[in-house]
Phi, psi and omega in degrees: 000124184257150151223160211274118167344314217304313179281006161262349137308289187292337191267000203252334196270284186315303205294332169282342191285322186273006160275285228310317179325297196299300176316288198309306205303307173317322191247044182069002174286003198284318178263010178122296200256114200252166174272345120347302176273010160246150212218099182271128172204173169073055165255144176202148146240119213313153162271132197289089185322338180237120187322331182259019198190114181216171180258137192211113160249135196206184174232127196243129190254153185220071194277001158291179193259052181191125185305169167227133178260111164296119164247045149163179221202120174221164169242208181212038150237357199203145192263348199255102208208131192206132185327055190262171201221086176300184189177071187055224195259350151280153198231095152329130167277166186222151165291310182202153174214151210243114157306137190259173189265165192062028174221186195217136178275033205287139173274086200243167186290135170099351171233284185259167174187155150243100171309128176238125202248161271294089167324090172007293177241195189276104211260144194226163185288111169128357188254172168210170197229141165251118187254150176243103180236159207245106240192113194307160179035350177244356188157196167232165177191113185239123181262187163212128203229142202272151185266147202221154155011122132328140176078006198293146145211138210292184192263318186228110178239000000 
């Protein structure tokens, strides 16, 4: 009696095409975008004038091939921390805002910020905040960012 290899192949073929799948999809390759390939830096927050209500800025770098979209921000001063978008003098809560991929986000004073609204503590020029941001399907990525001046604003954005 011969019986034919071909469906121990062919069941040998699918069953190695569904590792590789799994492997890629497992190790972030499926969208582009790794949590690696994001890059929080230059964040600071101004010291506030006012006790109850501060700003947090920074520049989000994205060298993967698929934008990421941040949906939040958290802090390890304030439980209430929120995405905004100035426009002259109005000011938008934002849900999410989308990195492009190979691109870059910045959060600067008079556009994007992340509002923090009644800080635990007293925030003074010399302290620092631990941001937590947050990035749908790739992560977390937590920085720490020194409280600077009132009116601080960096030499290059």
């Amino acid at each position: 009696m011969t019986r034919s290899r071909t469906p121990l192949i062919v069941l040998g073929v699918i069953v190695a095409a569904i590792a590789g799948v799994i492997t890629w999809v497992s190790t972030g390759h499926a969208d582009g975008t790794k949590i690696s390939d994001l890059h929080v830096t230059q964040a600071y927050v101004p010291q506030p004038a006012s006790p109850d209500v501060a700003a947090a800025y920074f520049t989000i770098t994205n060298s993967g091939n698929t934008p990421a979209v941040l949906t939040g921000v958290h802090t390890d001063v304030s439980d209430m921390s929120m995405l905004h978008e100035s426009t002259g003098t109005t000011m938008t809560m934002l849900g999410s805002v989308t990195v492009p991929a190979h691109g870059i986000f910045v959060f600067s004073p008079g556009r994007y910020h992340v509002m923090i609204e009644s800080p635990a503590r007293a925030l003074k020029q010399g302290d620092h905040v631990t941001l937590t941001f947050s990035f749908a399907k790739v992560g977390q990525i937590t920085v720490t960012a020194p409280v600077m001046p009132v009116g601080y604003r960096p030499q290059s954005r």
